[in-house]
N, C-alpha and C positions, 0 to 999 in steps of 0.2 A: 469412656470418653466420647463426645458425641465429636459433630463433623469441624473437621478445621481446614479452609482452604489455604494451601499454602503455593501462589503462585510459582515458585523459585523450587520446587519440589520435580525432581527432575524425571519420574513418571507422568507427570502433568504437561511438564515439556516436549518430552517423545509425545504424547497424547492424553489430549486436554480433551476430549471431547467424550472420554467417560464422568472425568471430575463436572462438565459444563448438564451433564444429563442428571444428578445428582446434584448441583445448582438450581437447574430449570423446576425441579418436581421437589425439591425439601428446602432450598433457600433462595427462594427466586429475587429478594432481595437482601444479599448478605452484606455484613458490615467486616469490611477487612480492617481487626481492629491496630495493627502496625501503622496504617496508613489511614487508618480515617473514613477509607473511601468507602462507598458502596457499588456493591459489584450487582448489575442487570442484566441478567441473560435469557427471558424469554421472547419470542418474536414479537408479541403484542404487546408490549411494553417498550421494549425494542424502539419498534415503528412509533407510538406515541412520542417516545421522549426525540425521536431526531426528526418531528412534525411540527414542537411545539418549543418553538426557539422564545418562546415567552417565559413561558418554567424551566426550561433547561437549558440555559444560555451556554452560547461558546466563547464570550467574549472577556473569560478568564484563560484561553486557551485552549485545544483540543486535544494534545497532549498530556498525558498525565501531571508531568511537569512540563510545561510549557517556559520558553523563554521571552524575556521581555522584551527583546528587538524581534519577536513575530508578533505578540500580544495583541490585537488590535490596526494592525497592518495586516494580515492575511484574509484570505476569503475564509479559511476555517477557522479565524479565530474572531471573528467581528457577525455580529448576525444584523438580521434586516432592521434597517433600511438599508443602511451603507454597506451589508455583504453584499445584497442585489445591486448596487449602485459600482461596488467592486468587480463584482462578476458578470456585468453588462459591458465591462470592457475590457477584461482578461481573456472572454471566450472565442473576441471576435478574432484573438490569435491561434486559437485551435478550429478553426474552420475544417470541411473535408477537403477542401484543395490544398491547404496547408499540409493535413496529417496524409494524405495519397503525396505529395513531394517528398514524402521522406522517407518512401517505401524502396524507389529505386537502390538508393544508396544503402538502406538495412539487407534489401537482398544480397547486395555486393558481398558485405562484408560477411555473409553466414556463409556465401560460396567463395570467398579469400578463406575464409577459417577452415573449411572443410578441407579445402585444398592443400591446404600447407598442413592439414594431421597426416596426407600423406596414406602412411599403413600405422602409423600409428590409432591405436585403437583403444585405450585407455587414457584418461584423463580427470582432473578435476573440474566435476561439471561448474562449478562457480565461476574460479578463479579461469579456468581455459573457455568457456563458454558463453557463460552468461551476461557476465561483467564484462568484458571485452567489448559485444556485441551493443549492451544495453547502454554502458557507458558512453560509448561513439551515437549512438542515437540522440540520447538525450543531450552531448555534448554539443551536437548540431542544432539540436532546435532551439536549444539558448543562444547559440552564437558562442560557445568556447573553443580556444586553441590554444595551441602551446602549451604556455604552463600553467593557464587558468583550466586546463582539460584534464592536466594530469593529478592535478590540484584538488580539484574538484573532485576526480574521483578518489583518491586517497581520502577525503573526507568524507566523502560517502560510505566506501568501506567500512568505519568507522563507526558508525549509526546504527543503531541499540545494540552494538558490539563488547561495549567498554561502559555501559550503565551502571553502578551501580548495585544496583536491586531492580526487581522485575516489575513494581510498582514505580520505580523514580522518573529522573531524567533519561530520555534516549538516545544521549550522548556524554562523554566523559566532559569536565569544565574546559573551554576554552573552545570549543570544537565548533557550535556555532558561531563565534567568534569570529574564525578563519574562517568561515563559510562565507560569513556577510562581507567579508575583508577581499575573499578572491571574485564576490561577485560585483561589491561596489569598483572594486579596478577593470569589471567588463562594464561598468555600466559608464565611467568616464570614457572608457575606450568607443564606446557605441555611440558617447554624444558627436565624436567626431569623424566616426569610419563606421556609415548605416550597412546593414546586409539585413538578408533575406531571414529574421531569427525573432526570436520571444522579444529581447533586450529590444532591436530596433524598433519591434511593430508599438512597445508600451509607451518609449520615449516618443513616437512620434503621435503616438495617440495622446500623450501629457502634453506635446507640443501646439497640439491641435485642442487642446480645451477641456480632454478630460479631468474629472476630479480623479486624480493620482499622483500622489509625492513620490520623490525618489523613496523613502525606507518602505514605501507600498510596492513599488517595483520590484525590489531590493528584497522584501517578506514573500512577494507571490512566486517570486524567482528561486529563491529557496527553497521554496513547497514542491516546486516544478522538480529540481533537481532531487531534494532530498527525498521526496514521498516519491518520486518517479523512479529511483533508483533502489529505496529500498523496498518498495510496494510491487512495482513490476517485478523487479529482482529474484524475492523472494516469490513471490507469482512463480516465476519460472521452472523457479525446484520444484515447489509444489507441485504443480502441474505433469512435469516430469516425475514427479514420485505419484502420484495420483494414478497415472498409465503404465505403470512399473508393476504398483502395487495392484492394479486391475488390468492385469492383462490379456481380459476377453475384450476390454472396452476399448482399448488400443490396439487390437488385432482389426477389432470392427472400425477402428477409423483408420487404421490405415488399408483396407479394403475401402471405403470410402468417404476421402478427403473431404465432402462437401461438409459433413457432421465437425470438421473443424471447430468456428465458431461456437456450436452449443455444447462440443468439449472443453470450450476455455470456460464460459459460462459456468457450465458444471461445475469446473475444479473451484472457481471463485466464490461457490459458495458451498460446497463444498470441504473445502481445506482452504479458507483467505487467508493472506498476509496479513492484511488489515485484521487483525484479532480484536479488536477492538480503538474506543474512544472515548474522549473525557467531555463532561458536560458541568455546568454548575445550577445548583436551583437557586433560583431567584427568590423563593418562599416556599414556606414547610407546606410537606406534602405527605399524604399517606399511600404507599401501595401494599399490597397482599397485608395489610393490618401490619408493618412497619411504618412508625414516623419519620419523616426524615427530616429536618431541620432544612431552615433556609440556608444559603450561601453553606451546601455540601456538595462533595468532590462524587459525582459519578461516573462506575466505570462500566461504560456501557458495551456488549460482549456480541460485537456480531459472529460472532464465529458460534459461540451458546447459540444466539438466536438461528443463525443458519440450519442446524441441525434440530430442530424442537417440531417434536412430531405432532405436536397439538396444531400446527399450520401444514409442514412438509412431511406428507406420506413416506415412511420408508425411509427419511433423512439420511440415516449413516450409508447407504449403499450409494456408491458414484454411478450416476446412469446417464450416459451422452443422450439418450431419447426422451428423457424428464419430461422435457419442455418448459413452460416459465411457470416461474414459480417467485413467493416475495423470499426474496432473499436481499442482505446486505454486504453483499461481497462488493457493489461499489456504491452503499451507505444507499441514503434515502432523505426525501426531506429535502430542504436551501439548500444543505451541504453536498446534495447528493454528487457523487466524484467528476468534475467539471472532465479529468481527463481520460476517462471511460474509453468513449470512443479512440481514444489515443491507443489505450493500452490494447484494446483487441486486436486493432488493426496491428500492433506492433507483434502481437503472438500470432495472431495468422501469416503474416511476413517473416517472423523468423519459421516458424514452426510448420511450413509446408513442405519446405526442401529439407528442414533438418530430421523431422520425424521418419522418413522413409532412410535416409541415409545410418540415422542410430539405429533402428530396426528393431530384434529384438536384445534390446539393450539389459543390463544388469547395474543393481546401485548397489554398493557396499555402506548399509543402511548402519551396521552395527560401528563403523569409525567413522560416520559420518558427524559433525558441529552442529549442533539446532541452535537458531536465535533462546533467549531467554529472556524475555521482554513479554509481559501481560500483553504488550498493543501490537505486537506484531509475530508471524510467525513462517520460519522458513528455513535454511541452510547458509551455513558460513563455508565448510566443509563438504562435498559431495564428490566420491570418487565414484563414476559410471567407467563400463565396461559395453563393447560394442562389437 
């Protein structure tokens, strides 16, 4: 029988990144025929197809299945003109004075958290750590509270948890639904009580003349939560398993912290969340002597392309000393991830005081949960030891 990629294949899940080396060198563009799609995972194809929003529109969606109340309302699902005309005024809310104000308050709450484990010394790094932490962040920068916080996050949770299939939807039906439902009840709340948050800085920028409708608010806001919660999120295991599983490179940063940074880097491309993203071609095209039809579903693999030694020397080894390299851990191109700078600043803030405090920490790898979603990859489930 020759090769058959089966996403949902639960060796591929623990680790995908023998199946992606075996992709890159015998099917660099394979047709997953349950789904239709076609599967891209070398770097140079990679980088073309998220360069060339001509042939490879996102304005079916970036999502594998994508839903219609983001369709065309988001910055990752609209391409140029109107992405750059969307992201000309989304970004002036992620400034550096904006994301250094929210550092105070994430230190708080990782030295509240520490505090209150006390002598306890075991835990589930998700559910006691990560989410806690990341939740309350992101909850702040929107402007949630109450019960749109708690809300929010049980729907987050939730996100490529309950999919289907590892090609489908990254949420069970109904789900974005309640999502737009708890954020459209902050965005009335914000038109009458402004604060220091996402929600205020957009409506008063729509106030002031930008081109932005409420369901554009409403989509980017979404993006902010749902990809900031599951992206970062699973970033976090990652990265904690990444230093686990190498533990010279994490002896060598915790000797010295300045290497932080180009350890977050590392794990990002490395082992990303972001496992991949969806594209559509606008007209038939040929690569490595495959046809592909016009208006077909691509699924483009940066987490394949990360590791492809025809670009990165030495790919599968985790080295904090690399230095830069093209990688797609936060994309490339128009899309390239608007909240980049958000998320490092956020793992250097948690991850100064917590990395010395876990020490030499242990993960119970074998009853740990992995996502099972082709676009994303990370831990539901993580019991550490400290």
């Amino acid at each position: 029988m020759g090769f058959r990629f089966d996403p949902e294949d639960r060796d591929f899940v623990n680790d995908p990144y023998p199946t992606y080396k075996i992709l890159r060198d015998d099917h660099p563009v394979y047709r997953h025929k349950p789904s239709g799609y076609y599967v891209i995972t070398r770097n140079e194809d990679v980088a073309r197809i998220l360069n060339d929003f001509e042939t490879f529109s996102s304005s079916r969606g970036n999502t594998l299945v994508d839903s219609p109340l983001r369709i065309g309302k988001t910055l990752g699902t609209t391409d140029p003109p109107r992405h750059d005309e969307l992201r000309r005024v989304v970004m002036k809310g992620f400034t550096p004075a904006r994301i250094q104000s929210m550092q105070p308050a994430i230190e708080r709450d990782v030295q509240r958290l520490l505090h209150d484990f006390g002598d306890r010394r075991e835990c589930d790094f998700m559910a006691d750590i990560s989410r806690p932490i990341l939740y309350a962040a992101l909850g702040r920068m929107l402007g949630l509270d109450g019960h749109a916080a708690v809300r929010a996050a049980e729907l987050s949770r939730d996100l490529f948890h309950a999919a289907p299939n590892a090609m489908g939807a990254v949420s069970k039906p109904g789900v974005m639904e309640d999502v737009f439902a708890v954020l459209g009840e902050q965005l009335e709340r914000r038109r009458k009580d402004r604060s220091d948050d996402l929600f205020s800085f957009l409506l008063e920028a729509q106030e002031a003349g930008a081109p932005l409708s409420d369901a554009e608010i409403l989509g980017n806001m979404s993006t902010v939560l749902l990809a900031g919660n599951a992206s970062i999120g699973h970033y976090f295991s990652n990265l904690i398993h990444a230093l686990w599983q190498n533990s010279g490179e994490r002896r060598k940063l915790l000797m010295d912290p300045t290497k932080l940074d180009a350890a977050v880097n590392e794990g990002v491309r490395w082992d990303t969340s972001t496992q991949s993203f969806a594209r559509q071609t606008t007209k038939e095209i040929s690569l490595h002597g495959v046809t592909i039809p016009a208006d077909s579903r691509l699924v483009v693999c940066y987490g394949a392309a990360n590791r492809d030694e025809r670009v990165i020397p030495d790919p599968d080894t985790y080295d904090i000393d690399r230095g830069k390299t093209r990688h797609f851990g936060f994309g490339s191109g128009p899309h390239i991830c608007l909240g980049a700078p958000t998320a490092r600043a956020m793992m250097r803030t948690i991850m100064t005081p917590l990395l010395p405090a876990l020490g030499e920490y242990e993960l119970d790898i074998a009853n740990a949960e992995r996502v099972a979603h082709m676009m994303a990859r990370g831990f539901y489930k993580l019991r550490i030891r400290w």
